[in-house]
N, CA, C and O of each residue as an XYZ file, in Angstrom:
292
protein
N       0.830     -1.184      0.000
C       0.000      0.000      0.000
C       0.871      1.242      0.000
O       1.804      1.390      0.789
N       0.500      2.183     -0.980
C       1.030      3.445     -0.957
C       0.488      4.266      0.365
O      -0.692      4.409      0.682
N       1.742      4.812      1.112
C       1.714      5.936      2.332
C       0.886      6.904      1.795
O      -0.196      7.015      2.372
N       1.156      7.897      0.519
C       0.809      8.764      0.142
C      -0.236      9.265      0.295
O      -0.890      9.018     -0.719
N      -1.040     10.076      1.253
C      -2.245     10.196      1.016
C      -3.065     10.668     -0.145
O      -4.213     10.298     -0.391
N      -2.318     11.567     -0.867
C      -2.862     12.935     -1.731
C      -2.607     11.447     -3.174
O      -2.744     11.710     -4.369
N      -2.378     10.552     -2.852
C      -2.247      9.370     -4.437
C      -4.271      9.557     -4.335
O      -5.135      9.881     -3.521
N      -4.125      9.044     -5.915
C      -5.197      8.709     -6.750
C      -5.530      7.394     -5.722
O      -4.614      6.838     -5.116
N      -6.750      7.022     -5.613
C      -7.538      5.830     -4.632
C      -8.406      5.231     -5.383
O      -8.946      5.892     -6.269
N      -8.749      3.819     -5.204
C      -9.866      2.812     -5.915
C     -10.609      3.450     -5.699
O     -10.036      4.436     -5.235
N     -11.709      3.635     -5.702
C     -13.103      3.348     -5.026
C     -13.672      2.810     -3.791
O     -14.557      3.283     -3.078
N     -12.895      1.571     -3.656
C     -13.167      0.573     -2.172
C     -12.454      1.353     -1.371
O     -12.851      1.370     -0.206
N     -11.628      1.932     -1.593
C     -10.378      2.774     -0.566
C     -12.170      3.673      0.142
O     -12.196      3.590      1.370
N     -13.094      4.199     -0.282
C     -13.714      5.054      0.698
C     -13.317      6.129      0.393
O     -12.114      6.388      0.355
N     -14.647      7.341     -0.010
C     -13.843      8.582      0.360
C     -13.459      8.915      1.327
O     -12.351      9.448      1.397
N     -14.398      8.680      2.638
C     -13.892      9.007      4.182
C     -12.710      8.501      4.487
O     -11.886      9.321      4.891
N     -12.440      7.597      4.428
C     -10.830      6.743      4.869
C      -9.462      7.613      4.063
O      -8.277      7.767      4.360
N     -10.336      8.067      2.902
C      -9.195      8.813      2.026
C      -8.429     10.588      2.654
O      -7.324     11.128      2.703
N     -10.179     10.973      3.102
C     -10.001     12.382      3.729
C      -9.292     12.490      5.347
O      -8.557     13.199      6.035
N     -10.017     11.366      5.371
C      -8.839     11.294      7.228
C      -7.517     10.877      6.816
O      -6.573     11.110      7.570
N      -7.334     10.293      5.718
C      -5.738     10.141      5.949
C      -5.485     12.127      5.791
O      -5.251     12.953      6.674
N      -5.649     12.281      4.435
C      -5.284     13.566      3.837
C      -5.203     15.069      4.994
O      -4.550     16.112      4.968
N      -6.353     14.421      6.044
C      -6.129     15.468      7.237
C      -5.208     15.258      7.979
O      -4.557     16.222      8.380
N      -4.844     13.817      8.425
C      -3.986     13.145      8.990
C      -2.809     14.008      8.575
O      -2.442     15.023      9.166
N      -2.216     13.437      7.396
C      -1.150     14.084      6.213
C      -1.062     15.807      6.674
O      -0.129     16.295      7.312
N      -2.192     16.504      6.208
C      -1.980     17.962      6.672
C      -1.527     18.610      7.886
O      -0.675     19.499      7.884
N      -1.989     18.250      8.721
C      -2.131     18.169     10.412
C      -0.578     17.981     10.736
O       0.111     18.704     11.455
N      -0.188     16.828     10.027
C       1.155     16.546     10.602
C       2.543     17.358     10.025
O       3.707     17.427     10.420
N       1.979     17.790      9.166
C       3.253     18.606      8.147
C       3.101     19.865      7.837
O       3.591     20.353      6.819
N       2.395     20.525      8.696
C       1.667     21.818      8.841
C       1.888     22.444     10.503
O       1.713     21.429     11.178
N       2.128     23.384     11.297
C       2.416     23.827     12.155
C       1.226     24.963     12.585
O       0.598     24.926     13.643
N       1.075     25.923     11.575
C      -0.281     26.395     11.873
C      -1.045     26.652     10.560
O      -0.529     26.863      9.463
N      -2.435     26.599     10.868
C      -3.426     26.865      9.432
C      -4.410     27.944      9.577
O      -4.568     28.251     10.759
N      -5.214     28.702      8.639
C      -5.994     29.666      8.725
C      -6.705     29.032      7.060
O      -6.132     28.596      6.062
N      -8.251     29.255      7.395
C      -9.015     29.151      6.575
C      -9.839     30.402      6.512
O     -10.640     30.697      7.399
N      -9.637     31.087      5.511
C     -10.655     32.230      4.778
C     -11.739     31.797      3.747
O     -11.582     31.191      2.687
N     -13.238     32.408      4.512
C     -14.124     32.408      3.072
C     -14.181     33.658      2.351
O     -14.744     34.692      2.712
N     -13.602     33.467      1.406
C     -13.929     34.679      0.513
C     -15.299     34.929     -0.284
O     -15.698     36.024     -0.680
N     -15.861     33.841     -0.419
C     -17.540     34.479     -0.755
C     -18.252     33.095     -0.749
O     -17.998     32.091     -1.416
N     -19.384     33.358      0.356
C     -20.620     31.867      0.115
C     -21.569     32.611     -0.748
O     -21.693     33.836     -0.726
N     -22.210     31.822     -1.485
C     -23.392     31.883     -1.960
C     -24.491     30.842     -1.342
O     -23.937     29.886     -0.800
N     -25.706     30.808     -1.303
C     -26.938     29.920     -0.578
C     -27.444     29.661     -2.012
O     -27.780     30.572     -2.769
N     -27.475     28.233     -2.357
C     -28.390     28.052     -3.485
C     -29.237     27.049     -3.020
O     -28.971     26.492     -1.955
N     -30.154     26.760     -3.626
C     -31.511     25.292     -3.971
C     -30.820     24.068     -3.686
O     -30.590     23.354     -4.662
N     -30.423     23.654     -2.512
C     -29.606     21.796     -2.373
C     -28.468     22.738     -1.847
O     -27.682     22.688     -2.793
N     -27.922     23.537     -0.947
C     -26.921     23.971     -0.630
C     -26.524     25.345     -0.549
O     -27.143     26.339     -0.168
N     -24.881     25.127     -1.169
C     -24.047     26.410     -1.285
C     -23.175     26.304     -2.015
O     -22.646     25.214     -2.229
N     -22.809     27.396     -2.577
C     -21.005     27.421     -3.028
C     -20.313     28.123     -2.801
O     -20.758     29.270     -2.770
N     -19.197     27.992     -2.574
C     -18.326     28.574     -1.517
C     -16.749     28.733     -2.167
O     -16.311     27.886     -2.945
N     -15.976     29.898     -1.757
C     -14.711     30.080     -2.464
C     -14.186     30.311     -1.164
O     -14.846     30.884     -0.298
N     -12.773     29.800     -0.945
C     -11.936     29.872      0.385
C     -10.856     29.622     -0.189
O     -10.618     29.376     -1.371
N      -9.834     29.738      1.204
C      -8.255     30.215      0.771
C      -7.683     29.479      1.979
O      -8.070     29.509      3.147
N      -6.748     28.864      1.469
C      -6.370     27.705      2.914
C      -5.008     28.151      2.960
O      -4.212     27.721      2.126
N      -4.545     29.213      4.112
C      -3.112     29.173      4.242
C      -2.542     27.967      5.179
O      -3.301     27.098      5.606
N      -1.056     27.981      5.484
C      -0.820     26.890      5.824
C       1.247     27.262      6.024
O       1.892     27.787      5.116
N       1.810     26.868      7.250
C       3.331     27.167      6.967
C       3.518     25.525      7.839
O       3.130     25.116      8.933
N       4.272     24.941      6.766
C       5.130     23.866      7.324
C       5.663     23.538      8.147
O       6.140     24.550      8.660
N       6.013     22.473      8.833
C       7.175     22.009      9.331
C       8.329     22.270      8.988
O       9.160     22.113      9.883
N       8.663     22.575      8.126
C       9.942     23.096      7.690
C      10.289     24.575      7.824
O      11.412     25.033      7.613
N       8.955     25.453      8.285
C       9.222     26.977      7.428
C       8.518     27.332      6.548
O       7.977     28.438      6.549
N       8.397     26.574      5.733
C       7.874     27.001      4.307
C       6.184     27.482      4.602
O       5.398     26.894      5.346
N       5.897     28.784      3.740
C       4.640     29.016      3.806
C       3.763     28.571      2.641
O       4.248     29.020      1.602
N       2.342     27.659      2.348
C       1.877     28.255      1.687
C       0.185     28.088      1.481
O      -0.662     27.817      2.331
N       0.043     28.332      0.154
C      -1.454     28.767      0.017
C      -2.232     28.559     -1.117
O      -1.907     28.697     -2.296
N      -3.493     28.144     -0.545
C      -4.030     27.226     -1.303
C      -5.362     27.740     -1.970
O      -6.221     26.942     -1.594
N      -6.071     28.889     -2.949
C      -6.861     29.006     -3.333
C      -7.730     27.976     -3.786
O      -7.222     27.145     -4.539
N      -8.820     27.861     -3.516
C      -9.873     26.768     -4.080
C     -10.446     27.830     -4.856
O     -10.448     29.059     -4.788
N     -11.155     26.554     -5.965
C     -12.192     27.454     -6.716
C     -13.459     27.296     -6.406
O     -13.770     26.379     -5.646
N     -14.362     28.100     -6.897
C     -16.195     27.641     -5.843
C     -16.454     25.795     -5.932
O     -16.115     24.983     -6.793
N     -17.152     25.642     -4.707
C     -17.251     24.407     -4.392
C     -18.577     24.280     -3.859
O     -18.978     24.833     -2.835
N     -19.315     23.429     -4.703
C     -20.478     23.248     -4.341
C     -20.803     22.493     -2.966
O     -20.900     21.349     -3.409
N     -21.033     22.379     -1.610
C     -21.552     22.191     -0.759
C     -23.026     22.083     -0.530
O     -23.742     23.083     -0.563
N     -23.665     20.424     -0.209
C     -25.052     20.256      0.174
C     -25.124     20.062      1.746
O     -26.212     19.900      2.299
C-alpha cells in the first residue's frame, strides 16, 4: 500500500478513509493553518463557496491554497 495520502484511490479505498488520511497528512506537516471564506453563496440543495487555505510547514515554508467555488449540500 502506498503511504501517500494525496495518491489517486480505488473506489473501495472510501472517500472518508481517504479524507482522514489527507487530514492526517496535513495536520502533521503543517504547524499552523488559517481558513478564509472569501464568498458563500446559498443556493436550492446547498451552497457554493470560495476559500483560501493558508498553511506554513514544518519546515518553514509558507503556503497557500486558493480553491475554486465548491459546491456544498
Amino acid at each position: 500500500m502506498n503511504d501517500d495520502p494525496t495518491r489517486a484511490v480505488d473506489r473501495e479505498d472510501g472517500d472518508r478513509d481517504r479524507a482522514l488520511r489527507v487530514i492526517g497528512w496535513f495536520i502533521g506537516t503543517t504547524t499552523t493553518r488559517r481558513y478564509e471564506v472569501l464568498d458563500r453563496q446559498f443556493v436550492d440543495g446547498g451552497s457554493v463557496q470560495q476559500h483560501v487555505l493558508r498553511a506554513d510547514g514544518v519546515n518553514g515554508a509558507a503556503s497557500t491554497s486558493t480553491r475554486p467555488t465548491w459546491r456544498h449540500c
